[in-house]
N, C-alpha and C positions, 0 to 999 in steps of 0.2 A: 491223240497227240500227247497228252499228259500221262499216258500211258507209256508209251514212246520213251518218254523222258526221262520215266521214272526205271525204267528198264535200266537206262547208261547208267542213272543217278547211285541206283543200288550195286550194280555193276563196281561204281566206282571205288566205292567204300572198301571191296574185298571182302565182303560178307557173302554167305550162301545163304543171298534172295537172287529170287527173279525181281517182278517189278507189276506194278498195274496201277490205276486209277478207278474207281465208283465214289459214287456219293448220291445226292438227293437234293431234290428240286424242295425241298421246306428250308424256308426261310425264318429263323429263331426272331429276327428283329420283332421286337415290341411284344413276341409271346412270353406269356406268363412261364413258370418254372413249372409249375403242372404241364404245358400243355407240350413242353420242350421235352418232358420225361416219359408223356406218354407216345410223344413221334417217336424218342428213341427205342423205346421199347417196342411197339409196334415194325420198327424199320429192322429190329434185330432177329423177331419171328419169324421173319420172312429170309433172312440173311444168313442164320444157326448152323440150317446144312450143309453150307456151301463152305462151311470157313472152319481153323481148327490150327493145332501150332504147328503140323505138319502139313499143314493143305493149303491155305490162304491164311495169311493176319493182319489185319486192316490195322490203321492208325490213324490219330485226327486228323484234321489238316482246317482250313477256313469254318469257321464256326462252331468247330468240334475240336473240346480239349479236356479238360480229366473230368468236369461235372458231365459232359453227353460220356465220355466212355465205361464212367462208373454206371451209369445207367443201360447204357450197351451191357457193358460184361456182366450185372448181376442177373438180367435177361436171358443173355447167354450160356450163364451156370444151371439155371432152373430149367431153360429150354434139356439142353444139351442134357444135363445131368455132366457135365465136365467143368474141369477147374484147371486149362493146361496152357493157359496162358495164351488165348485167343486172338486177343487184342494188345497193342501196345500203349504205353503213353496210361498206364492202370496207374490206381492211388497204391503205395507200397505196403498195405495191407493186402493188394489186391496179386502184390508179385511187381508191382514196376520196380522201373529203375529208377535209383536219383539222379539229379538233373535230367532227367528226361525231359521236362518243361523247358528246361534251358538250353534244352542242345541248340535247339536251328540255331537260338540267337548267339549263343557264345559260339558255334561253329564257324557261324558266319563270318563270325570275327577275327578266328584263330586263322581263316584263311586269309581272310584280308591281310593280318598281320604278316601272314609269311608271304602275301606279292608284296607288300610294301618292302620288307626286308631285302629281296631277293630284286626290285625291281630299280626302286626307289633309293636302296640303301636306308632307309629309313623306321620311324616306329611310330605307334600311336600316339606320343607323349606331344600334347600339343594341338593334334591334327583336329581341325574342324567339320562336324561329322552333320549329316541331312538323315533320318530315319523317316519314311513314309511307314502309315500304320501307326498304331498301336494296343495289339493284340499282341499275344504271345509271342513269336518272332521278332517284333519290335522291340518291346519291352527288354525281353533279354540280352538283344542287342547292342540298347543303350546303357545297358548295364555293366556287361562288359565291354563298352566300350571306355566308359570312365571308368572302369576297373584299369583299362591298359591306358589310360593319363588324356584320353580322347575329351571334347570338348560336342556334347552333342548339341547344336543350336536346334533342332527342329521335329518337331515330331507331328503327328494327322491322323484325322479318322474320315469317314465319305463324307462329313460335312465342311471341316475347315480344316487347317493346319494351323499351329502356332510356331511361333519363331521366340527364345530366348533369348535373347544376346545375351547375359548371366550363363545360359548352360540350363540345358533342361533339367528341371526338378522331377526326379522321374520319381520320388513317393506320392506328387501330387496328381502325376496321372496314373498312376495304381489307383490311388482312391478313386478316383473320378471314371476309371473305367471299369474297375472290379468289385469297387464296393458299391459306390453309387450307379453304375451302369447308365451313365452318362455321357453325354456328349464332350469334345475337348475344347469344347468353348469356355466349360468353365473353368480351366484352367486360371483365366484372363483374370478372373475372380479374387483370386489371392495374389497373382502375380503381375501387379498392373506394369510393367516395364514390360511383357510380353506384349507381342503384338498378333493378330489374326487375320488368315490370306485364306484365298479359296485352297483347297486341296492341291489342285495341280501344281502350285504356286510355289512349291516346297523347293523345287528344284534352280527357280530366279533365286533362291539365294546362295551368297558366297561361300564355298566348303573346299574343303581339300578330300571330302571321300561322300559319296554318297551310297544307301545302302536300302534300294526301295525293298519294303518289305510287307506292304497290303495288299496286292494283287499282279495278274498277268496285266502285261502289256499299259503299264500306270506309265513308263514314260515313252513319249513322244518324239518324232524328231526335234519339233521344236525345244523340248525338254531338254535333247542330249545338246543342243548347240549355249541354249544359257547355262548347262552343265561347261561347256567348253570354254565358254566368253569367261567365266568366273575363276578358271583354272584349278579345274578340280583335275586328281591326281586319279582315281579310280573309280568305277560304278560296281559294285558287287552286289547280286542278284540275291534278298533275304526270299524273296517270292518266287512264284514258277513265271520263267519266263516274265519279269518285269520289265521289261525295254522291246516295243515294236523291231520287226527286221531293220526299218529306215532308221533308227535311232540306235541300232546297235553298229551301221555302216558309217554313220557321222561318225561314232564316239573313236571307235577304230584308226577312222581314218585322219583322226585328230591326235592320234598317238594316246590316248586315253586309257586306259589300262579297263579292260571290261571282261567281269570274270560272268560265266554263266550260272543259271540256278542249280545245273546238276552237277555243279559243282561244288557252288559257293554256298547253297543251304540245303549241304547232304547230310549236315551235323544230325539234324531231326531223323534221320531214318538210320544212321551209325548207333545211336543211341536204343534207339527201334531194334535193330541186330543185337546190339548188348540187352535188351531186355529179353530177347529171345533165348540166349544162349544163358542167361541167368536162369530162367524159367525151365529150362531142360535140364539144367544141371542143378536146378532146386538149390540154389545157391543166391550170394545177394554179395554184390560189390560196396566197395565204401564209394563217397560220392569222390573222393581225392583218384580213385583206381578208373571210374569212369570217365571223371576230370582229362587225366592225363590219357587216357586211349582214344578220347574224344580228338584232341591236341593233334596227338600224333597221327590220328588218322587224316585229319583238315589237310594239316603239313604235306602229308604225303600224297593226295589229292591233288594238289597242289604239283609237287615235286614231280611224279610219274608223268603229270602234261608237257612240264616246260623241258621234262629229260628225252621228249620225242623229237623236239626241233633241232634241228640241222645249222640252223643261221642265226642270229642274233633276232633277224627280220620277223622271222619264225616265230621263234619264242615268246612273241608280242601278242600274236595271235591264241588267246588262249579257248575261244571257241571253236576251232578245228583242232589244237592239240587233247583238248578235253574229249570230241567226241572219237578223235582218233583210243586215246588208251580208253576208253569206255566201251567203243566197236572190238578193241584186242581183247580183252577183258572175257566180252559175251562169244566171241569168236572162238576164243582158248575152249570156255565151257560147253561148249555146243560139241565140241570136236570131241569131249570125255566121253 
């Protein structure tokens, strides 16, 4: 099914990929940094022949981010005897791109921003924002989200959620999650005006955007209806498939603006295609060139769904306008 998705997802972008899903049943939580370096390496012997910058090229995604792929790809090079840009999401020694770290989450944003513009008439400046997660997707998230004048009250990990009403201090969950590799409880530690709710709980609070970004299917019908009672303005998917089918029919059918993952967090794999086409043409963009093609691609992602609908009605629906130009897209290339 994540295969499936990822198919449209890349599709959508206007890059030449196809699409796929693997990964692996190890679980990094509470392993040591040896024992995370030796699954990767062991996972990548097995993985060597199959992949290649013309064959298959994997990128991170949940649990795996530039310290597992730097361990992948030096595997990779000594395996292979190749240096051709295998993998995405590498350290820029390694050939990545910049912002690569930051694409889902500034992607995610840059689309939002253009349904809110396009929808709402509106901008970030002000808006109060719910981020589930806070791993890399998140993070970057809320960064550009208060980049673009956003107000993020809330951020999570599988133990709890906190709530700021100040605006989340996102250096203090860096620390707490990248250096300390800790729980977001401690947040509460330095910032006693914060408060802490179970996980799920992220979403009873009051926002004008929420932007689940930790896993499939984190919201619930129940979710999208305290989403609704509190009047929020949009749901944008930073995860695959964040909102149950039932919670994606409530949000809909309450006029809710609800963008999907393959659409709304393709910025991570646009960025994926920019490191590819970097890496062929042995070349390196500035992070301002990546920046803006990043932009323009969200935009247009964006723009190609809502330019299929017929009716106002239409246009609202942006889960069958998306997988419509995403079906034309694979449909056009099939036909070459």
């Amino acid at each position: 099914m994540l295969a499936f998705e990822q198919t449209f997802k890349n599709a959508l972008t206007g890059l030449a990929m196809g699409g796929g899903k693997g990964g692996s049943d190890f679980d990094p939580k509470g392993k040591s940094e040896k024992e995370v370096e030796r699954f990767c390496r062991a996972f990548m012997d097995q993985l060597y022949p199959y992949i290649g910058i013309d064959t298959d090229v994997p990128a991170g995604d949940i649990g795996v981010s530039g310290r597992e792929i730097t361990y992948m790809y030096d595997e990779y090079k000594k395996k292979s005897h190749k240096d051709d840009g295998a993998l995405t999401g590498k350290s820029l020694a390694d050939g990545g791109s910049l912002l690569r770290p930051e694409a889902t989450g500034y992607g995610l944003c840059y689309y939002a921003e253009a349904l809110f513009k396009d929808r709402y008439q509106t901008t970030f400046a002000g808006k109060k924002v719910l981020i589930s997660g806070s791993g890399n997707v998140a993070t970057f998230a809320c960064e550009k989200a208060q980049q673009l004048g956003a107000i993020v009250l809330a951020m999570s990990d599988s133990s709890s959620c906190i709530y700021d009403p100040h605006g989340i201090d996102l250096a203090a969950v860096r620390a707490i999650k990248e250096v300390k590799r800790a729980r977001i409880h401690d947040y509460l530690l330095s910032h006693p005006d914060a408060k802490e709710l179970p996980s799920e709980a992220i979403w009873s609070i009051k926002a004008d955007l929420a932007l689940p970004s930790a896993t499939q299917f984190e919201i619930k019908e129940k979710d999208a209806k305290l989403l609704i009672q509190n009047g929020c303005l949009a749901v944008c998917e930073g995860s695959n498939m964040s909102a149950e089918a039932k919670a994606v029919q409530t949000l809909m059918k309450a006029n809710v603006a609800y963008a999907p993952g393959k659409a709304a967090n393709a910025g991570g794999v646009t960025v994926s295609g920019f490191e590819m086409i970097q890496n062929r043409a042995k070349t390196h963009w500035s992070r301002e060139e990546v920046d803006s093609k990043l932009k323009a691609t969200m935009e247009n992602i964006y723009a190609q769904a809502i330019a299929l609908a017929t009716t106002p009605e239409e246009k609202k629906n942006l889960v069958t306008l998306t997988n419509e130009a995403a079906f034309l897209r694979v449909m056009n290339a099939l036909k070459k």
